[in-house]
N, C-alpha and C positions, 0 to 999 in steps of 0.2 A: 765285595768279596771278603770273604774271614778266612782265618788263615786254617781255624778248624783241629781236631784233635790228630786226626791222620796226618795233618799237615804238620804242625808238630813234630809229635813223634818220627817222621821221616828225619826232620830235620835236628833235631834234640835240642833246641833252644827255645827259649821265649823270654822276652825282656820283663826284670819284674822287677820292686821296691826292696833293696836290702835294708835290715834293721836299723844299720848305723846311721846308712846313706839316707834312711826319714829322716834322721834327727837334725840335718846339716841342712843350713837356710839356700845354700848354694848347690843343686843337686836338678839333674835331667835324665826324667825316666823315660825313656824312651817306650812306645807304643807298640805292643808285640801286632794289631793285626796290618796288613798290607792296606795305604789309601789310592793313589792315581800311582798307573804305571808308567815310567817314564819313557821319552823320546827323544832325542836330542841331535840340532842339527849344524849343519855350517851354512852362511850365506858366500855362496858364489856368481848371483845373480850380475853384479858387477864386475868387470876384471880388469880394472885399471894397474892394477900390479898384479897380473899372470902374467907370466913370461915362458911360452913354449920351448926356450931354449934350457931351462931347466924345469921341466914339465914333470916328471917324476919325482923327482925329489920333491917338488911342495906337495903334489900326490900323498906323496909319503906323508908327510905332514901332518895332511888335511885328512886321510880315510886310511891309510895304514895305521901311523902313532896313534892316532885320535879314533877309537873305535866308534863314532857316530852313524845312528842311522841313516842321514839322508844327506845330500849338498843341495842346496836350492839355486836354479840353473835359472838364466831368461830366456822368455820370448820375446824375442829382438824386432822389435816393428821395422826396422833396416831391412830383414827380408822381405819384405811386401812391404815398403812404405807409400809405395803408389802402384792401387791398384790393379792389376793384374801383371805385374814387373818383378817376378820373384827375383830374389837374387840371394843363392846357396851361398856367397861369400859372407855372407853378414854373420853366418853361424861359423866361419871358418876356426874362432879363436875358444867360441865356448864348445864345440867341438872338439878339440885338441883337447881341452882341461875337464871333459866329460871323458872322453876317452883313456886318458890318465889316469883318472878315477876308478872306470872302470877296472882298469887292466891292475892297480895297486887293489882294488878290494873289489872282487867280484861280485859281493853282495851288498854293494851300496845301493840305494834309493835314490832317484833322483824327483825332486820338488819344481817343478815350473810356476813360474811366475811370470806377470806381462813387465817389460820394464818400460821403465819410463819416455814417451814420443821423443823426448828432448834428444836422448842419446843416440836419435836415429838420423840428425841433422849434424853438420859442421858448425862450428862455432864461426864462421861469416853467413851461414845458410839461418844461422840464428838472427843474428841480427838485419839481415835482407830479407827475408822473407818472413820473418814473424815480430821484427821491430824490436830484439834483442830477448823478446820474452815467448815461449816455446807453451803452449796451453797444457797445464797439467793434466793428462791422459798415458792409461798404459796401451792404447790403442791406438791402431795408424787414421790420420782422418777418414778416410773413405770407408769404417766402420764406425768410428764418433767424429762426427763435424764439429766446428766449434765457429762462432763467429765475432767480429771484430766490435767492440764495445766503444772504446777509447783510447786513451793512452793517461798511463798513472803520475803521479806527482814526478821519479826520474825519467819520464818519458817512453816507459815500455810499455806497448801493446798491450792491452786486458782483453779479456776472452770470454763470452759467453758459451755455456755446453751446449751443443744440440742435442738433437737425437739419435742415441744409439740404434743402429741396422741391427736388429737381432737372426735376421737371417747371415747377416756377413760375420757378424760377428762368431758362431756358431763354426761357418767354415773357414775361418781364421782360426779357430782355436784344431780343429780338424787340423787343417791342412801341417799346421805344426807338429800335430803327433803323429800325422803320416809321414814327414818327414825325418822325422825321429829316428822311426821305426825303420826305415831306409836305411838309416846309419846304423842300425843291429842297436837303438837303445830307447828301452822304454821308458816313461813316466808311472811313476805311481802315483805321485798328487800332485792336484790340480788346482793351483791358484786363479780364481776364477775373476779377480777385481783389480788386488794391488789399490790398496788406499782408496780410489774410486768409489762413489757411493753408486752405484749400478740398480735400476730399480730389481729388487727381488724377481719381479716375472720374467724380467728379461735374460736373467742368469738360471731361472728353471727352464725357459724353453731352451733355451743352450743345452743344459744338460739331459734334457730329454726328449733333444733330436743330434747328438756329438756323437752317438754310438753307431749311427746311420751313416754318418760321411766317413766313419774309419774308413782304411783298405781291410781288407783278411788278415787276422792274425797280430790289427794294433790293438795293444791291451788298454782298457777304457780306466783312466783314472780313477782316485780316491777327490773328491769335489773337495775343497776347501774355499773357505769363503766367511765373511767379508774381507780380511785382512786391510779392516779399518784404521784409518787415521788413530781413532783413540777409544778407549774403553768405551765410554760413553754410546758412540755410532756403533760403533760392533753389537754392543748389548742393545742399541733399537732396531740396526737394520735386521738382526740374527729374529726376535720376535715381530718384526710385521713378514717377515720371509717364512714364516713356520722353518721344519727340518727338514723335509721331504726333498731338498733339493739341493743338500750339503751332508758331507760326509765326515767333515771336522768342522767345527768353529775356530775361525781363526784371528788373531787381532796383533795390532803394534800400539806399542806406547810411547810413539812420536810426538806424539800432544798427548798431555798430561791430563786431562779431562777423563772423569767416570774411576770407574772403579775397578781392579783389577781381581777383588773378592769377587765383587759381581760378577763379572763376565766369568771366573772358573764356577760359581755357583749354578751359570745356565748350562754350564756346560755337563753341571752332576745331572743337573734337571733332565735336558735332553737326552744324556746316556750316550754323550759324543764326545772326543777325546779336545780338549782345550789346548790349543798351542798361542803363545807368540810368537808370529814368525818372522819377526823384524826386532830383535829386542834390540830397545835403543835405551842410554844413559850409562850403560858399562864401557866407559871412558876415561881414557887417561894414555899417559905416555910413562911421565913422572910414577915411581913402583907406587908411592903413596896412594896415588889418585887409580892408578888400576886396582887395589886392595880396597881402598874406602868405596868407591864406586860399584864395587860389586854387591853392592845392597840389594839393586834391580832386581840383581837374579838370584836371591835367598827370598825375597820378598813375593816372585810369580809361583817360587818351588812351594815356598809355605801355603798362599793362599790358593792350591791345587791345582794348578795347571800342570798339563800333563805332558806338553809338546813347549821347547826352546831353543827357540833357531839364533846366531850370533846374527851381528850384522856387519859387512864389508870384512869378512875373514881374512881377506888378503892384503896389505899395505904398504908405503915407502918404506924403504930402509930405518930412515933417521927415525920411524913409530908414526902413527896416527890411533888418534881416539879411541874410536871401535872397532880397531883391527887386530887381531889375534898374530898374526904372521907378516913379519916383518924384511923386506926383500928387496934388492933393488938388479936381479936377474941375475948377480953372480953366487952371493952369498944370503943367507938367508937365516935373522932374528925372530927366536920366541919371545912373546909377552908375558909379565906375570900371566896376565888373561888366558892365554893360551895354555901354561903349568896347572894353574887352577882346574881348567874346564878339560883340562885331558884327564887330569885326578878323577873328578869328578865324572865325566862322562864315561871313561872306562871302568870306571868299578860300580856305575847305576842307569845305563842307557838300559832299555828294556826290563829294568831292574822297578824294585815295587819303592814307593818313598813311604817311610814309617811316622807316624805322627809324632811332635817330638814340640815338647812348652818349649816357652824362655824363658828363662831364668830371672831374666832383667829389659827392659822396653827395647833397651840399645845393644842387648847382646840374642844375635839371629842365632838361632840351631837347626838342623835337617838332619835329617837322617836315611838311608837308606839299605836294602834291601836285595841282591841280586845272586843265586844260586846261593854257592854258601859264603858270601863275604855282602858284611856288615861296614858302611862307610857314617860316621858320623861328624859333621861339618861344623863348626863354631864360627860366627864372624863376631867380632867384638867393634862395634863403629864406635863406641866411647874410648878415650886416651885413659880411663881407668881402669888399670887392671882386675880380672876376676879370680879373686886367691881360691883355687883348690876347689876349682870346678867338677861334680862329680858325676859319674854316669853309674846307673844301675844294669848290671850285665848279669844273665843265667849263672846261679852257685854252683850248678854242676856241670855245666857246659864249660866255664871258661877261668874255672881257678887256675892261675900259673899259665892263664893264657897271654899270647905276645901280639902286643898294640903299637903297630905303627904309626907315628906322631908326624906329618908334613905342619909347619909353621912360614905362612909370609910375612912378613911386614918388610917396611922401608928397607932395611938393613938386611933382609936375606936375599940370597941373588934371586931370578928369576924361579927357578926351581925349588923354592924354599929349602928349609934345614928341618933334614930328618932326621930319626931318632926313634927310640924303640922302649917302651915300658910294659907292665904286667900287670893284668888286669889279676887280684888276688881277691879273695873271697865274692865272687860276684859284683866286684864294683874295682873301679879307677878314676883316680881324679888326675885333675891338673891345673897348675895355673895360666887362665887364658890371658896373654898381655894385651895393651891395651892398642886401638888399629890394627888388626890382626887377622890371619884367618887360619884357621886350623883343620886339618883332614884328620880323625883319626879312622885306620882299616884294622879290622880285626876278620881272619880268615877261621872260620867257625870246625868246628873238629867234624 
């Protein structure tokens, strides 16, 4: 899509090259037409730190502060872990924290995903019954069997896959959105694997008998799928599957393997929205290491993907890794991660991302796009500073225009240090310091 002369003119800007701003070796022109439009999610597939007792307030948090389109919810194998033994209690907690959700932002999206068999056993039921080691599946056995192999160098259980029931399977996935649907809350997409390598026909007959077990009136998902281990599987199993039976491409970069150019490159291909929806390596506790480590997520925005789900959104007090929200049920810590990606997220979810060079190998740029406010992102991962970085801004749109500057590194609190300069004759610079990351917002006339 171009953004077009009409387009334009509605909007009265366009990013373009000022005279001066060529002459300077240090300078980011940014891209006037729109490339992938953005998505952006929360992982609440887990909820080891939800706590119902302050249920609202993370709420708040998580789909009020944070305007994301979607939270990604589990499909709890604990309700049918043996077949035909439902049991409503298993959804009692992610329930409550769907419900929150809704009731804090009424136009949230919710994303299902199968979680993992482990979670649906006790930690003695682990070790009694599966030899301490629980067969990795997002499904209950008596839709994927698995059988007994050996046991490994510390002495846990190995596991051989069966065969997936793709009729059980099918109404396992059913029976969850009917249940849903009971609780007044629908699904919009549909995690159809969770890591899993699932043969491709087995997850088409799914979806092309899932609309037949609904009740009246359960709304049929958006398919997403493989939501692979790693670049690599996602970009094989996505072409021997063709598209016909998925609605997003999806993948995690759990394992480092393949390409994450490639996999958004199938995604231009096919003409289907590319997400991560497990971003994994955006870790840290330490401010440094949540600011250096957000390379992950300038790295999936550059190379076009269009969909960015966190992962384990919710965590202890004292901080974890990949966790954005920091809680221990009374009181409740931001992460840089969390300042960053609310920046970010609220001034570009549904918003267009503008194509945008670097300037330098080690210094990442982005940029984006949404109604009339323009957000442009700097991360600097070298410890050398970038003296009098410049941006080229419309001469007649934005002379004596005001640019707000968010700055993290080590030494700013959570919420970085803002501050405020003026974008004159069509350009603004600045100096990027070095381990840093920079937001700047310019709210277009």
């Amino acid at each position: 899509m171009k953004y077009g002369v009409r387009f334009l003119a509605c909007l009265g800007w366009i990013f373009v090259a000022h005279h001066a701003l060529a002459q300077s070796p240090n300078r980011v022109v940014i891209g006037h037409e729109p490339r992938q439009k953005m998505r952006f999610g929360i992982d609440a597939e887990r909820l080891w730190w939800w706590y119902p007792g302050i249920d609202s307030e993370l709420a708040r948090y998580a789909v009020g502060d944070l305007k994301v389109d979607y939270v990604r919810v589990a499909i709890n194998c604990a309700y049918e872990r043996d077949e035909g033994h439902k049991k409503p209690e298993a959804y009692e907690r992610i329930l409550n924290m769907m419900k929150a959700m809704k009731k804090e932002n009424p136009d949230i999206k919710f994303f299902a995903s199968p979680r993992p068999l482990e979670e649906a056993y006790s930690p003695e039921e682990r070790d009694n019954d599966f030899g301490g080691h629980v067969p990795w599946s997002p499904f209950p056995l008596w839709v994927l069997p698995f059988e007994k192999t050996g046991k490994d160098n510390d002495g846990k259980t190995t596991w051989k896959i069966g065969k997936l029931d793709k009729k059980k399977y099918t109404q396992y996935i059913a029976d969850y959105l009917n249940f849903m649907h009971k609780e007044k809350l629908d699904i919009e997409y549909l995690d159809t694997t969770n890591e899993l390598r699932l043969p491709p026909q087995k997850v088409a007959y799914m979806v092309k008998h899932l609309k037949a077990l609904l009740d009246p009136g359960v709304k049929m998902p958006l398919i997403v799928a493989p939501s692979a281990w790693n670049m690599a599987e996602g970009v094989d199993w996505i072409k021997s599957a063709g598209d016909d039976c998925l609605d997003v491409i999806a993948c995690h970069n759990t394992d480092p393997r393949g390409s994450i150019e490639a996999f958004a490159e199938l995604g231009r291909t096919l003409g289907k929205e590319a997400w991560n929806s497990e971003l994994h390596g955006w870790v840290g506790v330490e401010p440094r290491d949540e600011v250096m480590n957000s390379e992950t997520l300038w790295r999936h925005i550059r190379a076009g993907f269009t969909g960015i789900d966190s992962w384990l959104f919710f965590g202890p007090f004292g901080g974890k890794d990949h966790c954005m929200i920091w809680t221990n049920g009374k009181s409740v810590r931001t992460s840089y991660k969390y300042e960053v990606y609310k920046q970010l997220v609220n001034n570009a979810n549904r918003g267009y991302y503008l194509d945008t060079p670097m300037p330098r190998d080690d210094v990442y740029t982005t940029a984006f796009i949404k109604d009339k406010t323009v957000t442009i992102w700097v991360f600097n991962k070298s410890d050398k500073p970038m003296e009098e970085l410049g941006f080229s801004l419309a001469e007649t749109a934005l002379i004596s225009q005001k640019v707000g500057v968010t700055h993290w590194d080590a030494n700013t609190t959570n919420k970085g240090r803002a501050s405020t300069i003026t974008a004159s004759k069509a350009l603004f610079s600045y100096t990027i310091e070095g381990e840093s990351i920079y937001c700047f917002k310019i709210d277009l006339p």
